[in-house]
gemmi code that builds the backbone of each chain (N, CA, C; Angstrom):
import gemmi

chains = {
    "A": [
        ("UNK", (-31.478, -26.537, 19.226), (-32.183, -25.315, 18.853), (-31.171, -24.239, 18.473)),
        ("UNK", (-31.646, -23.489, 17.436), (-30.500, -22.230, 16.947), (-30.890, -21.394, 18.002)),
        ("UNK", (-29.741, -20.463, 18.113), (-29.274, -19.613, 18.833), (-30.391, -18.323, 18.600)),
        ("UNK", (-30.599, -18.168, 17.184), (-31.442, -16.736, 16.356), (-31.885, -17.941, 15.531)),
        ("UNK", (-33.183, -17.771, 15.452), (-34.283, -18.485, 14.488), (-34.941, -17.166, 13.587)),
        ("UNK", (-35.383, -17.538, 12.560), (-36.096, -16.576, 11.293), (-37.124, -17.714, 10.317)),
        ("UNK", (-38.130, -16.709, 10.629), (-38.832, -17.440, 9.418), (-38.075, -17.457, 8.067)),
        ("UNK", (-37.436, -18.203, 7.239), (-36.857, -17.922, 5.766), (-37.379, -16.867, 4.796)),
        ("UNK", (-38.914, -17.373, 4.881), (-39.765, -16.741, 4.179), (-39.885, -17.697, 2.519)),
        ("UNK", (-39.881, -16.964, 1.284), (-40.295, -15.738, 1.310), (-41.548, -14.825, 1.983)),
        ("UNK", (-41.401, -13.597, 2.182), (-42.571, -12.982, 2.502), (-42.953, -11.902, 0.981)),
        ("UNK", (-43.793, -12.262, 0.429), (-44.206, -12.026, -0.723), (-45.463, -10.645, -0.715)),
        ("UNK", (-45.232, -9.421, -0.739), (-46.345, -8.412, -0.557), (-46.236, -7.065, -1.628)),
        ("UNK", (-47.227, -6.579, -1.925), (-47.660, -5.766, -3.260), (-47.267, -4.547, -2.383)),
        ("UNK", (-46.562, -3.545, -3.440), (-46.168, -2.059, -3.039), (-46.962, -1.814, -1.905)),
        ("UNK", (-46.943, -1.173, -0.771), (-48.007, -0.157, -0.091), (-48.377, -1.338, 0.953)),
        ("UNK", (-48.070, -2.491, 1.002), (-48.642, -2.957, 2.259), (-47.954, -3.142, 3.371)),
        ("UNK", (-48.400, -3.803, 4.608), (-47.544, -3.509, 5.613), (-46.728, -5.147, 6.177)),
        ("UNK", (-45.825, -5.207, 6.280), (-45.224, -6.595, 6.514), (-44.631, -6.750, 7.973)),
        ("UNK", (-44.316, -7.991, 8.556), (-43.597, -7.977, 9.767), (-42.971, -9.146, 10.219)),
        ("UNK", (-42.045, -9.379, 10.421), (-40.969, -10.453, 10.646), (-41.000, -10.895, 12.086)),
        ("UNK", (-41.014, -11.476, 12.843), (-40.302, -12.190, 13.887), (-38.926, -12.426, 14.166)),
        ("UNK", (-38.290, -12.659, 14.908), (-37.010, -13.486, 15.450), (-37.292, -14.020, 16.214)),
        ("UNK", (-36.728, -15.335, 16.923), (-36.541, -15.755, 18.317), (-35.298, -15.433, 18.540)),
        ("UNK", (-34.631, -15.368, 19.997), (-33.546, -16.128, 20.611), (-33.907, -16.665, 21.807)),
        ("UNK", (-32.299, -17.573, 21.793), (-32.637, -19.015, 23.077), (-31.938, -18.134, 24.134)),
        ("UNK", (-30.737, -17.324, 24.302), (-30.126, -16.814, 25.026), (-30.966, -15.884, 25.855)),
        ("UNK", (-31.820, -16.097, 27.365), (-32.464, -14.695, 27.800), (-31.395, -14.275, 28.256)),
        ("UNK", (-30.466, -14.143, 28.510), (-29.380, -13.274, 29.100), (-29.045, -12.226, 27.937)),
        ("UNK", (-29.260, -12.210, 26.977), (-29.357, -11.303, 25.200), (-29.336, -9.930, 25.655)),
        ("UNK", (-28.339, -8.987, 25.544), (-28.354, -7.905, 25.624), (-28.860, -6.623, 24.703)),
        ("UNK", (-28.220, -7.122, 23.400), (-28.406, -5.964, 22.346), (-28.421, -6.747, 20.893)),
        ("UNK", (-29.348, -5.996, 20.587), (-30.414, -6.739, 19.342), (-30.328, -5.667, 17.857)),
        ("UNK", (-30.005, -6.036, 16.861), (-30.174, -5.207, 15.504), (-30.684, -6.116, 14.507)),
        ("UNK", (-31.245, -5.608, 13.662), (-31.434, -6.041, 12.328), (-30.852, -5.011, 11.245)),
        ("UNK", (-30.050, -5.970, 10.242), (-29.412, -5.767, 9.072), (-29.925, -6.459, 8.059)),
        ("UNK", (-29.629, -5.735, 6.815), (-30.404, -6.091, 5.246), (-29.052, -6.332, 4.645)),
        ("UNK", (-29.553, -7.065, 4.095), (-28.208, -7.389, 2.643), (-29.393, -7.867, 1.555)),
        ("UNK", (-28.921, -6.729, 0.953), (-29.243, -7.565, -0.770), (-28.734, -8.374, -1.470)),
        ("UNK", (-29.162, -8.862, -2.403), (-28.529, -10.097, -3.047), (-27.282, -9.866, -3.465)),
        ("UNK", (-26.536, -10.754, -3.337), (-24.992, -10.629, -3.730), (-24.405, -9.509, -2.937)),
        ("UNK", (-25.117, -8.922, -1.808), (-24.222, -7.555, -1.509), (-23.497, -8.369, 0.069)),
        ("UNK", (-23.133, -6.907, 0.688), (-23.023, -7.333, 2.482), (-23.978, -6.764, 3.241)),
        ("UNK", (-24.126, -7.431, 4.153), (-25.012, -7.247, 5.383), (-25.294, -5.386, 5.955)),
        ("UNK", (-26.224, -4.423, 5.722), (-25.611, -3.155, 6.383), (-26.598, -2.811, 7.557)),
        ("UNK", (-26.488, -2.439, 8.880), (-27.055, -1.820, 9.712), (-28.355, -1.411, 9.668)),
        ("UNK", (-29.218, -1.832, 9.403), (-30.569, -1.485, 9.541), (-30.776, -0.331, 10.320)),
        ("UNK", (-30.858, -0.952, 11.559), (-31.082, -0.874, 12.983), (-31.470, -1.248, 13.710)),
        ("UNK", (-30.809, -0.371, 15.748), (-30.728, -1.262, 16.887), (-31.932, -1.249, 17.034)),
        ("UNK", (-32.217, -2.296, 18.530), (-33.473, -2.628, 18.774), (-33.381, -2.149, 20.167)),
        ("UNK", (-34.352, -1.429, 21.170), (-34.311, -0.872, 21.924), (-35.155, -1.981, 22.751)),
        ("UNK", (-35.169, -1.563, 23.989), (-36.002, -2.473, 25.262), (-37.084, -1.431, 24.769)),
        ("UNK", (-37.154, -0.431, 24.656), (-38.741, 0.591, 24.367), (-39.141, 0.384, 23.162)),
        ("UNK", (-38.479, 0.044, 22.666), (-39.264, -0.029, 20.424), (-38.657, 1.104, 20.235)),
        ("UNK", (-38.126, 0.655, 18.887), (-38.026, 2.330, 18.192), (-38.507, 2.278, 16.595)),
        ("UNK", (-38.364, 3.453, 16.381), (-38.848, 3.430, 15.138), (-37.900, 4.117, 14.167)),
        ("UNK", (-38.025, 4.329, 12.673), (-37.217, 5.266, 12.001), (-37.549, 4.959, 10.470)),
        ("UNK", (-38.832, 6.229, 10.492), (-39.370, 6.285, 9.249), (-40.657, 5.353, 9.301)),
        ("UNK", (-40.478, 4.530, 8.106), (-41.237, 3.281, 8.009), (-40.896, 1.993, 8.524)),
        ("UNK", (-39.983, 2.122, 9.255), (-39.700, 0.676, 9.920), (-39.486, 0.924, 11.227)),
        ("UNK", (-40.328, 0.218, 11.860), (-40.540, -0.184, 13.525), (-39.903, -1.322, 13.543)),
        ("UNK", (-38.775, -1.541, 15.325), (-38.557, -2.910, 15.378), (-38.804, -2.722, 17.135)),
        ("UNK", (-38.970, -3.754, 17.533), (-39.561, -4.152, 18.727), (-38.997, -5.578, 19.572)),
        ("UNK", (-38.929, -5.103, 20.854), (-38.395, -6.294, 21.405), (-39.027, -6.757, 22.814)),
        ("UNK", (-39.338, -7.951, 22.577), (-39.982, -8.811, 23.693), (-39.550, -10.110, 24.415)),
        ("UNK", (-39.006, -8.990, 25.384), (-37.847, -10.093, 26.437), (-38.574, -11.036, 27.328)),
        ("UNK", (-39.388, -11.247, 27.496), (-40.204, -12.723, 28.187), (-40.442, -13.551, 27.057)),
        ("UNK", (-40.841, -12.721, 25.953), (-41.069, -13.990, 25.466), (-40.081, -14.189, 24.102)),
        ("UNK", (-38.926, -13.674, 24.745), (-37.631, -13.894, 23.741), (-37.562, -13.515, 22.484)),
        ("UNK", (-38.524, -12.785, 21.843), (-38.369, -12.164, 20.938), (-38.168, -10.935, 20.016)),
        ("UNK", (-37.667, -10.383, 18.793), (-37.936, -9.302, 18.565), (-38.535, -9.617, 17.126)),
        ("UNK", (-38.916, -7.828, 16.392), (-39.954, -8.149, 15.503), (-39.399, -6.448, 14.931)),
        ("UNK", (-39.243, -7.060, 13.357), (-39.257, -5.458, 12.794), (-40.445, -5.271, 11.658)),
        ("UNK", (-41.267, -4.090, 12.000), (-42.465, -4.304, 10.798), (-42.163, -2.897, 9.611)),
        ("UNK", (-42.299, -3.250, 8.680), (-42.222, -1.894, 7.551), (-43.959, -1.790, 7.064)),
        ("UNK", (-43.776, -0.763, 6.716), (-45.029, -0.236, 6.698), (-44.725, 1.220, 5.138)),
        ("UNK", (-46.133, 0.586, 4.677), (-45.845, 1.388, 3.213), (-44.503, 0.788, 2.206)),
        ("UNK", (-44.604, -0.587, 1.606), (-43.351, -1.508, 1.408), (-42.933, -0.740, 0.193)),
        ("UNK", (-41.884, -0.634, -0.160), (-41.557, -0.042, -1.332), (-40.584, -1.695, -2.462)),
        ("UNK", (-40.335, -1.241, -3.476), (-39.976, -2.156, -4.090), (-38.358, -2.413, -3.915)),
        ("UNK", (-37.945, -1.054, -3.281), (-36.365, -1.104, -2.907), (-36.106, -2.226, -1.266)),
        ("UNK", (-37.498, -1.821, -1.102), (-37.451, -2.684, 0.911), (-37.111, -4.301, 0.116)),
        ("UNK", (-37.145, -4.820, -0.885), (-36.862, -6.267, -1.750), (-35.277, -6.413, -0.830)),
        ("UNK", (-35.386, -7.609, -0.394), (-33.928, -7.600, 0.724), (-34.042, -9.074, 1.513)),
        ("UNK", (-33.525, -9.590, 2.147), (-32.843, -10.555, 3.191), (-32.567, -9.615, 4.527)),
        ("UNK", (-33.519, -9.571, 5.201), (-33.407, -9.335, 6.938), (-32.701, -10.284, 7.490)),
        ("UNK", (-32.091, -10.230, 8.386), (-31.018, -10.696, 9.012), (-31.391, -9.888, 10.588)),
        ("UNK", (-31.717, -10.716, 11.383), (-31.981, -10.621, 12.784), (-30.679, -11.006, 13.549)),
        ("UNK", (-29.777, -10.257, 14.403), (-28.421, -10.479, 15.193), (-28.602, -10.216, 16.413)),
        ("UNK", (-27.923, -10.953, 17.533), (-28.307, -11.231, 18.937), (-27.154, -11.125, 19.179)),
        ("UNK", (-26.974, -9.801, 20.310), (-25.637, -10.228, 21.338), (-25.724, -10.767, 22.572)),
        ("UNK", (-24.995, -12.214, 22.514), (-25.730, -12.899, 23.638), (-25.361, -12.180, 24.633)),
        ("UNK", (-23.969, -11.900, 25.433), (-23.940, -11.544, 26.642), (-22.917, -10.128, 26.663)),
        ("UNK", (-23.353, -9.477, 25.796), (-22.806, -8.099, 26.036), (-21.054, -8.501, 25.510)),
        ("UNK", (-20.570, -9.721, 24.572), (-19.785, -9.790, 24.256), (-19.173, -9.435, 22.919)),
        ("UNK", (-18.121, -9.821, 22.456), (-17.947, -9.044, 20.658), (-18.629, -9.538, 19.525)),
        ("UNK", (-19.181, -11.757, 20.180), (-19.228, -12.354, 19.187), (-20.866, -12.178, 18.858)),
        ("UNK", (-20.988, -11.139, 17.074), (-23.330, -11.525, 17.478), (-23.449, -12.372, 16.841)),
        ("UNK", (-24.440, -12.946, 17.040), (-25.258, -14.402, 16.481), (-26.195, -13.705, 15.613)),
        ("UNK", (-25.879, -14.186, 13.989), (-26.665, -13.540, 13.087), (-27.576, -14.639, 12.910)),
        ("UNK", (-29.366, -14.362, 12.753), (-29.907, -15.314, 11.878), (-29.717, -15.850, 10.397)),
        ("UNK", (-30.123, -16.548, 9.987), (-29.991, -16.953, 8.869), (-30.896, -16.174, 7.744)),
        ("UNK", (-31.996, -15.294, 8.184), (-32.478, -14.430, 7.464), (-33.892, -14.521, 6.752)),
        ("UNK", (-34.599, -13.604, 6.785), (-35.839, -13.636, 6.430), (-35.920, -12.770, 4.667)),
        ("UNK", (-36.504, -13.586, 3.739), (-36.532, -13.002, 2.371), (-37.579, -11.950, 2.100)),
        ("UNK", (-37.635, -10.727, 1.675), (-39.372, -10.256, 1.367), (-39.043, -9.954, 0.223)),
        ("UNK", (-40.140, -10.076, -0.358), (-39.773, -9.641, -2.317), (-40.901, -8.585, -2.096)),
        ("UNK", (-40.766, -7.036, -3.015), (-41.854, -6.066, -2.649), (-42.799, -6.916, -4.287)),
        ("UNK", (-43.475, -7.082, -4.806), (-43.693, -6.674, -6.130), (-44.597, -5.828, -6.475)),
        ("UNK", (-44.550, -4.665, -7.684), (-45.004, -3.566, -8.056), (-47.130, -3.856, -8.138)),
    ],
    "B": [
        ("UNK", (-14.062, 9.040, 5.040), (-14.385, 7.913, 5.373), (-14.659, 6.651, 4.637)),
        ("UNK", (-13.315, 5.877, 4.766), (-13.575, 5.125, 4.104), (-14.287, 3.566, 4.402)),
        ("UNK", (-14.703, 2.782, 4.098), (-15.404, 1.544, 4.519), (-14.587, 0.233, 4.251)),
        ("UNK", (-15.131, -0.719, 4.876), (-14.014, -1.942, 5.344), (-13.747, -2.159, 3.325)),
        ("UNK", (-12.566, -2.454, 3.368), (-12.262, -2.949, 2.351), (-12.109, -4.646, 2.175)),
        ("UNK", (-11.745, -5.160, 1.029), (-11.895, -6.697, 1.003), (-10.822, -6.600, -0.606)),
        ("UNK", (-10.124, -7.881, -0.690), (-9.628, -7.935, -1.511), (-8.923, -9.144, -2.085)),
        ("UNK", (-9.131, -10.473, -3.122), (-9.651, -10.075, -4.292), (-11.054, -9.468, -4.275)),
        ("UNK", (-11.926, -9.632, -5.117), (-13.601, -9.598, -5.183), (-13.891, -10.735, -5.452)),
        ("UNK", (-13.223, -11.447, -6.268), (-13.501, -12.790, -7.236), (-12.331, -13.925, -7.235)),
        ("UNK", (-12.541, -14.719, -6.546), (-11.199, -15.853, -6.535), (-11.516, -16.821, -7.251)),
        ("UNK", (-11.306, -17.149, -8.101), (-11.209, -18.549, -8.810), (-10.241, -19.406, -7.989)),
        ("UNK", (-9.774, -20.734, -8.271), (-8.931, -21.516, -7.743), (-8.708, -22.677, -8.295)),
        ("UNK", (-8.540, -23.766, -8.197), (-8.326, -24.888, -8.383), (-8.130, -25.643, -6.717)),
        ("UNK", (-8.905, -26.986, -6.463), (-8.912, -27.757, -5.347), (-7.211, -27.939, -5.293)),
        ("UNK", (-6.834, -28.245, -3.565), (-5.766, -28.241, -3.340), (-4.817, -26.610, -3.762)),
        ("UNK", (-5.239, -25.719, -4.395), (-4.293, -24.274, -3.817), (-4.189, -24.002, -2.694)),
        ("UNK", (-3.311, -22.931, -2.464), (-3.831, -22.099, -1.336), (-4.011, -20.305, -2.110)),
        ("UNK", (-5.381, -19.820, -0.680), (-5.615, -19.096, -1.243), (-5.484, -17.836, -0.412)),
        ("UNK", (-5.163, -16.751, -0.501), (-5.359, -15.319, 0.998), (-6.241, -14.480, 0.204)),
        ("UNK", (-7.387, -14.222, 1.501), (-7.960, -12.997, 1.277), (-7.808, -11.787, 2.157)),
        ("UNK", (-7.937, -10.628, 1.597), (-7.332, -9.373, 2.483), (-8.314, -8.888, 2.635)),
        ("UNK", (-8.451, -8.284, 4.393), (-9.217, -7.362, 4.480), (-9.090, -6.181, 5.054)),
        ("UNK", (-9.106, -4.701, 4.962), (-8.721, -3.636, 5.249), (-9.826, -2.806, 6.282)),
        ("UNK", (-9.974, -3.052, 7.346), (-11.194, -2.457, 8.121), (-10.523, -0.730, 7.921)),
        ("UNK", (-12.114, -0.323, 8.982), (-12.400, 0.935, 8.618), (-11.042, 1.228, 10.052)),
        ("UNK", (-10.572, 2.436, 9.348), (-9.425, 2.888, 10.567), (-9.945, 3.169, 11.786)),
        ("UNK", (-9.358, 2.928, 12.714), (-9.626, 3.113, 14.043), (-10.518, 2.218, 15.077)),
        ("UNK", (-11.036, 1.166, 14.035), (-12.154, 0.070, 14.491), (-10.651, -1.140, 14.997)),
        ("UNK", (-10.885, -1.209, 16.447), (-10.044, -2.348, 16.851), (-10.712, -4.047, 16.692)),
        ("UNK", (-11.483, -3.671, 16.762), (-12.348, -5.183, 16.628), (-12.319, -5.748, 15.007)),
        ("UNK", (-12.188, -6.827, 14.651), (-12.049, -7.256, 13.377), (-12.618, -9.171, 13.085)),
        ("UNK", (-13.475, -9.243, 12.168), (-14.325, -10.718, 12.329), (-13.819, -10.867, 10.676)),
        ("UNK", (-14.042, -12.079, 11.029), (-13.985, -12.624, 9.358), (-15.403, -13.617, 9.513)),
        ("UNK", (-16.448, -13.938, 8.081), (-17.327, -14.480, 8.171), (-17.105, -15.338, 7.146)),
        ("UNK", (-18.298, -16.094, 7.186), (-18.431, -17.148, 5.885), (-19.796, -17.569, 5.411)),
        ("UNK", (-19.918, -17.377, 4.501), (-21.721, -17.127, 4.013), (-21.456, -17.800, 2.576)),
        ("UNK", (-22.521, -19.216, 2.756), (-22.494, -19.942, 1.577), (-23.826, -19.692, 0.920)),
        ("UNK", (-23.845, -20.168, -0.407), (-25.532, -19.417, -0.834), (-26.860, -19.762, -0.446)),
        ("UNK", (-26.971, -18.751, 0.035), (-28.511, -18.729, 0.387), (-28.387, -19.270, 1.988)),
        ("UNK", (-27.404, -19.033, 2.869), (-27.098, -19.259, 4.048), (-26.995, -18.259, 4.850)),
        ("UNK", (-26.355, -18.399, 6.171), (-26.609, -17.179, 7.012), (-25.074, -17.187, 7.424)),
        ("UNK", (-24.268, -16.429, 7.813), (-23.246, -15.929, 8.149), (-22.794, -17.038, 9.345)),
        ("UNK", (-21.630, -17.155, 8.718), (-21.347, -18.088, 9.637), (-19.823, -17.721, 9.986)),
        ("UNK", (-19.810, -17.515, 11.691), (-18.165, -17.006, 12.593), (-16.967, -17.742, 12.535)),
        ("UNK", (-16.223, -16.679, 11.668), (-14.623, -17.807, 11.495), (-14.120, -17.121, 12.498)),
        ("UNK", (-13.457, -16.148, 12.827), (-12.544, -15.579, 13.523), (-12.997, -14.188, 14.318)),
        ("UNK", (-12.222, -13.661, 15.115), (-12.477, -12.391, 15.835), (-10.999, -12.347, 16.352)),
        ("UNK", (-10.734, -11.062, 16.306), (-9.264, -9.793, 16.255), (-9.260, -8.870, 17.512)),
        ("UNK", (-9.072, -8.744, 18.330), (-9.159, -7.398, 19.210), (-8.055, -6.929, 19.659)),
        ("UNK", (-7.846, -5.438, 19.443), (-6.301, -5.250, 19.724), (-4.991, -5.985, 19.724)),
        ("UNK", (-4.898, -6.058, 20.616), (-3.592, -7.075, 20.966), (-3.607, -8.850, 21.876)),
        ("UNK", (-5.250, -8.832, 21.609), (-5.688, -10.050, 22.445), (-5.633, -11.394, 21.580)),
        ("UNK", (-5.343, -12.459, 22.165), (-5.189, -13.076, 21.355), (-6.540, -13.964, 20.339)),
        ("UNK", (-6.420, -13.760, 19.209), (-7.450, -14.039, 18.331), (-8.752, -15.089, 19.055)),
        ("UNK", (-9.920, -15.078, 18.628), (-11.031, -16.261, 19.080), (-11.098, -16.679, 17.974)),
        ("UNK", (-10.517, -18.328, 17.867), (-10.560, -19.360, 16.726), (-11.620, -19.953, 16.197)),
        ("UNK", (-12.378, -19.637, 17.184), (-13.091, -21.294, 17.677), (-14.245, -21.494, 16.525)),
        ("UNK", (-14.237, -20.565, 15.328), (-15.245, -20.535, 14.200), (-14.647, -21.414, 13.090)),
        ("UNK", (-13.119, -21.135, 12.954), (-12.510, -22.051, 11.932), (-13.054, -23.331, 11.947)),
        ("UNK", (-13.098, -23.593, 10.557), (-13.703, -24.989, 10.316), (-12.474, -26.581, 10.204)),
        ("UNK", (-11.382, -25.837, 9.774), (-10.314, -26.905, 10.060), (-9.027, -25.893, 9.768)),
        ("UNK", (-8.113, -27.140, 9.916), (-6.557, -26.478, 10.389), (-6.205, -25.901, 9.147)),
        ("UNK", (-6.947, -25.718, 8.012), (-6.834, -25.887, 6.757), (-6.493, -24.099, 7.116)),
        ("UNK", (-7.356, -23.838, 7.972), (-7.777, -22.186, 7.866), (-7.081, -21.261, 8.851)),
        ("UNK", (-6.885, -20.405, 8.223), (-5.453, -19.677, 9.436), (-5.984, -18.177, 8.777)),
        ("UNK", (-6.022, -17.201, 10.178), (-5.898, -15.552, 10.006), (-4.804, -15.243, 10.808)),
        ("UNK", (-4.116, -13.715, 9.926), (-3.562, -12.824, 10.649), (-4.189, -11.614, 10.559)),
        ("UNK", (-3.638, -10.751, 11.503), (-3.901, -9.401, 11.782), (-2.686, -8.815, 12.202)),
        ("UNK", (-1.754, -7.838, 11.178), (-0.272, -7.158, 11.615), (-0.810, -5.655, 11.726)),
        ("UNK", (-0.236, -4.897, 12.593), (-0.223, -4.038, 13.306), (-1.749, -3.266, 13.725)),
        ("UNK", (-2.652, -4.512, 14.284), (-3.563, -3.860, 14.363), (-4.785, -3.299, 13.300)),
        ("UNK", (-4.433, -3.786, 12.185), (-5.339, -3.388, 11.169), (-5.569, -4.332, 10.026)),
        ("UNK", (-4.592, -4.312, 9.283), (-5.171, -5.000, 7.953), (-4.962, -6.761, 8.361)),
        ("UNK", (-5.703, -7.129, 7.989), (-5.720, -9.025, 8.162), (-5.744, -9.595, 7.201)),
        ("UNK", (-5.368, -11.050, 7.047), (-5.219, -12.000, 6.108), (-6.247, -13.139, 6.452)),
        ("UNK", (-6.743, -13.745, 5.622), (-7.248, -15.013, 5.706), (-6.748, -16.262, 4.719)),
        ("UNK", (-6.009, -17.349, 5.283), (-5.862, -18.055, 4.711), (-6.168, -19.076, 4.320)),
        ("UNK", (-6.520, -20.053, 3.555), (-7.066, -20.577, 3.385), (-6.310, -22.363, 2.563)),
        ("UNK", (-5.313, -23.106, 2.883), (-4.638, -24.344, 2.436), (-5.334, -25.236, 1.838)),
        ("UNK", (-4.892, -25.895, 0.813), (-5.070, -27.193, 0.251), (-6.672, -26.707, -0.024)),
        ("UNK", (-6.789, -25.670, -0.475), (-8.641, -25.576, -0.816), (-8.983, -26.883, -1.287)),
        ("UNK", (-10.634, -26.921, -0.808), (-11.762, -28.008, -0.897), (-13.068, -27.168, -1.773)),
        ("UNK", (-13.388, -27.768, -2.386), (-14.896, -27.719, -3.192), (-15.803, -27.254, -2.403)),
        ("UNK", (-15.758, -27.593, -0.727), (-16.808, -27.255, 0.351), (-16.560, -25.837, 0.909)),
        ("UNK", (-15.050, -25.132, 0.303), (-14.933, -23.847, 0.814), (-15.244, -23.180, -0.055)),
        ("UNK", (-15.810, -22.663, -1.003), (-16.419, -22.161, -2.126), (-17.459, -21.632, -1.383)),
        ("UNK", (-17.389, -20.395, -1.225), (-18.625, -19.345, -0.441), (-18.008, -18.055, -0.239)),
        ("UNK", (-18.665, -16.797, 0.024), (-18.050, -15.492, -0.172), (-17.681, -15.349, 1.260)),
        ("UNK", (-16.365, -14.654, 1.627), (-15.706, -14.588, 2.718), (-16.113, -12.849, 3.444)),
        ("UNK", (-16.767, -12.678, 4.346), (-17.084, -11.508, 4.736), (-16.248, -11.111, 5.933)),
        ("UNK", (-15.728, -9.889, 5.799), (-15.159, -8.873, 6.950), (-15.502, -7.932, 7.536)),
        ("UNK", (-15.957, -8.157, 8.506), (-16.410, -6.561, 9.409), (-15.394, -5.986, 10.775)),
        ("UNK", (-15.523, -5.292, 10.624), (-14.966, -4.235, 11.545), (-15.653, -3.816, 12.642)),
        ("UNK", (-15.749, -3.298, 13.954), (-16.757, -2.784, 14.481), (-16.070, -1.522, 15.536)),
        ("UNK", (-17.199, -0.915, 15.567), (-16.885, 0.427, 16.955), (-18.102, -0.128, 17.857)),
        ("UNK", (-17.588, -0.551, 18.828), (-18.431, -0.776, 20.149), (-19.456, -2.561, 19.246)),
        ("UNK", (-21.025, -1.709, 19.515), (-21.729, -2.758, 19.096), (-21.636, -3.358, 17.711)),
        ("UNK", (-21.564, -2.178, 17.018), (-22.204, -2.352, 15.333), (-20.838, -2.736, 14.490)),
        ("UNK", (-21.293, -3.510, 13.313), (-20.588, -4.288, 12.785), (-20.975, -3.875, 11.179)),
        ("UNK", (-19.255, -2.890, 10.490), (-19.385, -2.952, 9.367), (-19.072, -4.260, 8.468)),
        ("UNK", (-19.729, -4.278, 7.620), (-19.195, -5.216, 6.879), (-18.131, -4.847, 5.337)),
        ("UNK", (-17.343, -5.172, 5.053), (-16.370, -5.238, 3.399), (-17.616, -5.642, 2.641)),
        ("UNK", (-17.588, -5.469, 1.220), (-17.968, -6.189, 0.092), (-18.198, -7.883, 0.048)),
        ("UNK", (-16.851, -8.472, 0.482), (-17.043, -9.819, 0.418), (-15.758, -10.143, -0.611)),
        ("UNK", (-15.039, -11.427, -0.629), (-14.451, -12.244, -2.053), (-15.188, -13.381, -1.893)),
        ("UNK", (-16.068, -13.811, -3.031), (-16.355, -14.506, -3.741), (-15.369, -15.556, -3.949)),
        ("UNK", (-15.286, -16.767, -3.532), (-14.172, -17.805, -3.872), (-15.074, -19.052, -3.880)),
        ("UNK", (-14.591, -18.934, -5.493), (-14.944, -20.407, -6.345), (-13.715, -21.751, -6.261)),
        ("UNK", (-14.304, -22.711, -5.598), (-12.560, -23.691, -5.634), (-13.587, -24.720, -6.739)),
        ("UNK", (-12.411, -25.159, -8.007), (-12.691, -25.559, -9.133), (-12.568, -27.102, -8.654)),
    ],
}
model = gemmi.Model(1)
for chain_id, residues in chains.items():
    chain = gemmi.Chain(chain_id)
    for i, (resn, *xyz) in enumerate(residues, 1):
        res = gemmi.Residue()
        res.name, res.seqid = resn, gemmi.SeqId(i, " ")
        for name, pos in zip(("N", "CA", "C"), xyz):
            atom = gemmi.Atom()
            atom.name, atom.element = name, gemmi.Element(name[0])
            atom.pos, atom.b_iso = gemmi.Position(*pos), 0.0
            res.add_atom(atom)
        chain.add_residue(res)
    model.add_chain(chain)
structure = gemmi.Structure()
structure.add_model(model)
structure.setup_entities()
């Protein structure tokens, strides 16, 4: 079993609707959780962290659910720029090395 | 403020070169990773840098592959006798505490 699982996707949704991703991890000992976007051909940049409370910022909520090992970031009001590769990252034990998923696709289209 | 640098952008090669890629983290970030992301894949851990500790290998894929890091900052990645299977963009991040910048990337095509 991977370490960080992602649906691939694509997740395919028209301007204005609301979308939402999953992650797993296998590690419950998992301390600190982010999601990062990279666009095509680009690098990976900071989204943002994931809190034990949820946080939010703007149109994107991400959320984390430690029993049942998961977290979840939802956007809301999709724009055609949100078009990206999510990338879900797990620090297993409060160490340097994170475990990136392999990444979830959403295409916005107009 | 400047952001992790990377350097070539674009490597061409020929199988059997050798090849170095440079990467210039953001100043003052002691922590330093090198990645490897083939297309349409997910990042995958070659190396990790911390101060003066000694490097975590254990991502390299063979002996083929060797990093430095001199005085704490700028690093090398090397790369011997290139293979057809190392052809994927080489990513560098830097980090303060949790978060992890990333460079641009070099792009390395082995012919």
């Amino acid at each position: 079993r991977k370490e960080v699982e992602q649906d691939p996707g694509p997740f395919n949704v028209p301007e204005g609707a609301t979308v939402a991703f999953n992650c797993t991890y296998s590690n419950s000992a998992s301390q600190s959780f982010f999601w990062y976007r990279q666009d095509c051909r680009k690098e990976p940049k900071l989204l943002m962290s994931v809190y034990s409370s949820g946080n939010e910022d703007g149109r994107f909520t991400a959320q984390l659910n430690r029993a049942s090992q998961y977290i979840s970031l939802l956007i809301r009001d999709s724009k055609l720029s949100d078009s990206a590769t999510y990338l879900c990252v797990v620090n297993p034990q409060s160490s340097y090395k994170l475990i990136f998923g392999s990444g979830t696709r959403l295409l916005v289209r107009p | 403020g400047a952001g992790v640098s990377q350097s070539p952008s674009n490597k061409v090669t020929e199988k059997g070169k050798d090849v170095e890629l440079r990467c210039d983290p953001i100043s003052g970030h002691t922590a330093l990773y090198w990645y490897r992301q083939s297309l349409g894949q997910g990042l995958e851990f070659l190396i990790y840098f911390q101060g003066n500790s000694a490097p975590d290998k254990s991502g390299l894929p063979s002996d083929r592959f060797s990093a430095e890091r001199t005085g704490g900052s700028v690093s090398t990645l090397t790369i011997q006798r290139t293979q057809q299977e190392d052809s994927a963009v080489y990513l560098c991040a830097s980090s303060s505490e949790d978060t992890q910048y990333f460079g641009p990337g070099t792009r390395l095509t082995v012919l």
